[in-house]
N, C-alpha and C positions, 0 to 999 in steps of 0.2 A: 332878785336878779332880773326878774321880767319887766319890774320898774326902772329898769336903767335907761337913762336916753341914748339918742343913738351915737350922742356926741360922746359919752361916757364910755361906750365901747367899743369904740372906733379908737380910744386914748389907753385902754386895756390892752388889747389884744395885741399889739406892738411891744409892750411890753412884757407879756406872757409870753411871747416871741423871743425876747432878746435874755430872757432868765433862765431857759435850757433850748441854745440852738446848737444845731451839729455841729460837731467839734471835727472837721474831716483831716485825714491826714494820718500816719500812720504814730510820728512822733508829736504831732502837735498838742498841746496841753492848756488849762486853765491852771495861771496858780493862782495860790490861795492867799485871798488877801485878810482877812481877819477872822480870828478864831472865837466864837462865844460860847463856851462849857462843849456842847456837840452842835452845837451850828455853824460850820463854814460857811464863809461870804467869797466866791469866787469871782475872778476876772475875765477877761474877753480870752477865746481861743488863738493862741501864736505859741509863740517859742517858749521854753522852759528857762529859767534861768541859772547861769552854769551853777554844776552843784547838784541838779536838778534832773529828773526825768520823769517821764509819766508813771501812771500805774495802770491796772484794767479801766479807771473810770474816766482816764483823758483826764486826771489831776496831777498838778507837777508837784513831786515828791522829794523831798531832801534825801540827797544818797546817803544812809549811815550807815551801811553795812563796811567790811573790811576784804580787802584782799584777799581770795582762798591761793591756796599751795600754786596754784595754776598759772595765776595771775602773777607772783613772785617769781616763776620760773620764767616767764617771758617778761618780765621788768628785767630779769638776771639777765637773757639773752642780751636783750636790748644795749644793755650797759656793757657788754661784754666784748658787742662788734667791734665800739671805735678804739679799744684797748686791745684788742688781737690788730685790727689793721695799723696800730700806731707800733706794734711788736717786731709786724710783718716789714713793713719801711724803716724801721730802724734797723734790721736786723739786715735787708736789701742792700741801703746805702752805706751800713758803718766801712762796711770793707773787712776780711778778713786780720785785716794787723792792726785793727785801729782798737785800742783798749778803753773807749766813752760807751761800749756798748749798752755795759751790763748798768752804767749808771742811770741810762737814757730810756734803757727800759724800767727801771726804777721809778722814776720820775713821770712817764707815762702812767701808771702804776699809782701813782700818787695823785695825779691829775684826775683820773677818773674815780678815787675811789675819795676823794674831797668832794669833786663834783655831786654825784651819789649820795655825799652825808649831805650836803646842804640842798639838794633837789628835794632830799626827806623832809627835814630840818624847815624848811618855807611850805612847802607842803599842809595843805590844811587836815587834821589841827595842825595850826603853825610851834614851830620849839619842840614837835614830838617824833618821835621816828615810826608812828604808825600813821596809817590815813587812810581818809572814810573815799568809802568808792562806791560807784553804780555797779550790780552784779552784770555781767554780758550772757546776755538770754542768745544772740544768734549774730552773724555773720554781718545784716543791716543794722544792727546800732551803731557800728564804725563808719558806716557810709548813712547817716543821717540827711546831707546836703540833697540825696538823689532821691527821696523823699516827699518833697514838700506839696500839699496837692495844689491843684488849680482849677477852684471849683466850675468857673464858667469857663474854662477852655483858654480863658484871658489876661485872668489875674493871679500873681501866684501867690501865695500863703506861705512865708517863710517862716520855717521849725527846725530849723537846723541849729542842734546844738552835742554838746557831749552825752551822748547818752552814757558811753563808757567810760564816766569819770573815773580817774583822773589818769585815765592810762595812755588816754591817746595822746594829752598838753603833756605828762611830765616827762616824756621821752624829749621833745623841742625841748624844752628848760633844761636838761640835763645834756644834752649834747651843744646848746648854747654853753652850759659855767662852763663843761670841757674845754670849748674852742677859746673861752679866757683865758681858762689858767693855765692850757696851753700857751697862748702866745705873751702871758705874763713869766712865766717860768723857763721853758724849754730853750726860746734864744741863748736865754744869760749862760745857762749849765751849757748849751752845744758850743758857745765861741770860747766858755771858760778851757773846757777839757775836749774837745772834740782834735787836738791835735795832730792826729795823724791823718786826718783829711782834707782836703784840701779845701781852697775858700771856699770854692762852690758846690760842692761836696757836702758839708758837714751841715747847709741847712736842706737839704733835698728832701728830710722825713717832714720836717715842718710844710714845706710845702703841698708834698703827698695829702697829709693833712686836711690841706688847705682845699682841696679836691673833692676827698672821700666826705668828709664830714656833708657840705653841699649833698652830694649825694647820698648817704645815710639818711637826710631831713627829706630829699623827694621819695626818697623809699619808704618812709614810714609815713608821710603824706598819703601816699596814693597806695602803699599796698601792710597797711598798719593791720587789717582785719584779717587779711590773707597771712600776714607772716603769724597773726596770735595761735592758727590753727594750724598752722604749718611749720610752727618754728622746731619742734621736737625730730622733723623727719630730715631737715633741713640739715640741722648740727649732725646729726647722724652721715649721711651722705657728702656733707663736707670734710667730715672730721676722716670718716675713710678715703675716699678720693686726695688731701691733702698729706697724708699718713702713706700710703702709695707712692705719690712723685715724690715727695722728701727723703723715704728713703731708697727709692730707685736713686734720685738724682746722687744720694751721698753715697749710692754703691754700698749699703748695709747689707749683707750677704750671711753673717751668724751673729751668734749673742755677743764674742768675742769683742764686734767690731761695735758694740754699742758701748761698751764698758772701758773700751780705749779713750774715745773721747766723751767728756762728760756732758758734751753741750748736745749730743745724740738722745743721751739719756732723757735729760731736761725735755727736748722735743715729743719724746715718747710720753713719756709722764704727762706731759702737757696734753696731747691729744687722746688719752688713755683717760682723763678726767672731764674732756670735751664728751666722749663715747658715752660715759656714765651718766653724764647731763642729761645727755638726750634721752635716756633709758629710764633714767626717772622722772623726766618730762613726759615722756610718752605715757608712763606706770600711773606716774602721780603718786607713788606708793600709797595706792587707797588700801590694798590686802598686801601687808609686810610680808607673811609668810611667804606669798608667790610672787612680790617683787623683786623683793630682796634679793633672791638665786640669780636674777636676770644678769645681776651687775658683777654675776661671774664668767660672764659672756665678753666683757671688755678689755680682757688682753688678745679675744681669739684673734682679729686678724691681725696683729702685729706676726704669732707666733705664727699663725698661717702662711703669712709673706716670709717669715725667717728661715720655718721647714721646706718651703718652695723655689727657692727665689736662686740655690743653686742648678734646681732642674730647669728654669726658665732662659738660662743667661744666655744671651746673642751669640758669642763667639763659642758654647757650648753645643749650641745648634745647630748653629753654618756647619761648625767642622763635624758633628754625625753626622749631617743630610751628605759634607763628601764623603765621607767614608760608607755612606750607602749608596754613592755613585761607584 
């Protein structure tokens, strides 16, 4: 070594430099370019490639793990929004007399739960209805772009990739097939049978549509990591708040009056299994024993509003406040 010229190690040292330099950045990665028995040969520090995410060593790692319960319950949400909002505007614009309702919600119904098999379906592995994911360790793996370092204050070092495959893209892809085979399906069934509405009228859900979806993709753009940890308290507080003015508005006042019309019921059941969701979103039923009970908590506030909602009423109040004048 002490025999070396100084030409020899002036051509060393650069290179001994460039075979472990810091890797900065929180998500940034080497991968790996070729494997011999236990020797890896690794690449320059940047981005991971999708698929991909670091480990403790700043090497980029093929995500092979699978979805836990957690992960499914928020793909469930996710898939669930733009089929309640396409429920919600069907159900706005049909009009009370117009009988395309129940088909149109069908068909929505159909839309998304095609959409869903073929988001799986292409899904890597592709042709399988399971698929391999990056597990989510915290809050900034969804927001990777706001990450990237910039070691002289100058230049920045872009590592912006998915860390939480595949949850963040297959939300877009799957709210993309929807907005097709929405507008491949839904015209032909509204102008077949949508009859009792009138021209402009009977496409107003398609259009609504045409609205919220947009919306849906900037929502899961910018706020995908906030709703993953939020979505359990979300459904909860919608589902009661929603469950409230429906049945204030339809004047539901005892059991009676749910059992007269059947489409009352239908809405009850419907938000009575939104409650549950959230309950074992929230549970995760990781201990059945003491899960389990909780989701006997999801008929309270209906039956709470049932037993109260005579002592609340407006013209039962006006007239005691006169008569205590």
């Amino acid at each position: 070594a002490f025999g070396a010229s100084p030409g020899n190690a002036a051509r060393a040292l650069p290179a001994a430099v460039e075979i472990q330099p810091a890797c900065l950045g929180l998500y940034c990665g080497r991968t790996v370019l070729s494997v011999n028995g236990s020797l890896e040969t690794y690449g320059d520090c940047g981005v991971c490639p999708r698929g991909q995410r670091t480990d403790d060593n700043k090497i980029c790692r093929e995500c092979t793990g699978s979805p836990d319960r957690y992960d499914w319950l928020y793909l469930g949400f996710m898939a669930m929004l733009p089929l309640v909002l396409h429920w919600f505007f069907i159900e706005w614009y049909s009009g009370k007399k117009s009988s395309s309702a129940l088909l149109q919600h069908l068909t929505a119904l159909l839309e998304c739960s095609t959409a869903a098999l073929v988001t799986l379906l292409l899904s890597d592995p592709v042709g399988s209805l399971h698929i391999r994911s990056c597990r989510v360790k915290k809050l900034s793996d969804w927001y990777t772009m706001l990450y990237n370092p910039s070691p002289d204050y100058i230049t920045t070092v872009h590592c912006t990739h998915e860390a939480v495959y595949p949850l963040y893209t297959i939300v877009f892809i799957y709210y993309a097939f929807c907005l097709v085979l929405m507008m491949l399906l839904r015209p032909l069934l509204v102008k077949k049978i949508a009859c009792g509405l009138g021209r402009s009228d009977r496409f107003k859900s398609i259009y609504a549509a045409l609205y919220f979806f947009p919306i849906l993709t900037v929502l899961q753009a910018v706020g995908g990591g906030l709703l993953y940890y939020a979505f359990p308290y979300i459904i909860l507080v919608l589902s009661l708040v929603t469950l409230a003015v429906y049945m204030s508005a339809s004047e539901v006042e005892f059991f009676k009056d749910l059992l007269v019309r059947k489409k009352r019921l239908v809405v009850l059941f419907s938000h009575w299994l939104l409650h549950a969701y959230g309950i074992i979103s929230i549970s995760k039923l990781d201990k059945l024993e003491q899960d389990l009970p909780l989701l006997a908590l999801v008929p309270a506030p209906a039956l709470f509003y049932l037993m109260t909602a005579k002592y609340t009423e407006p013209s039962r109040i006006l007239s005691e406040g006169g008569n205590g004048h």
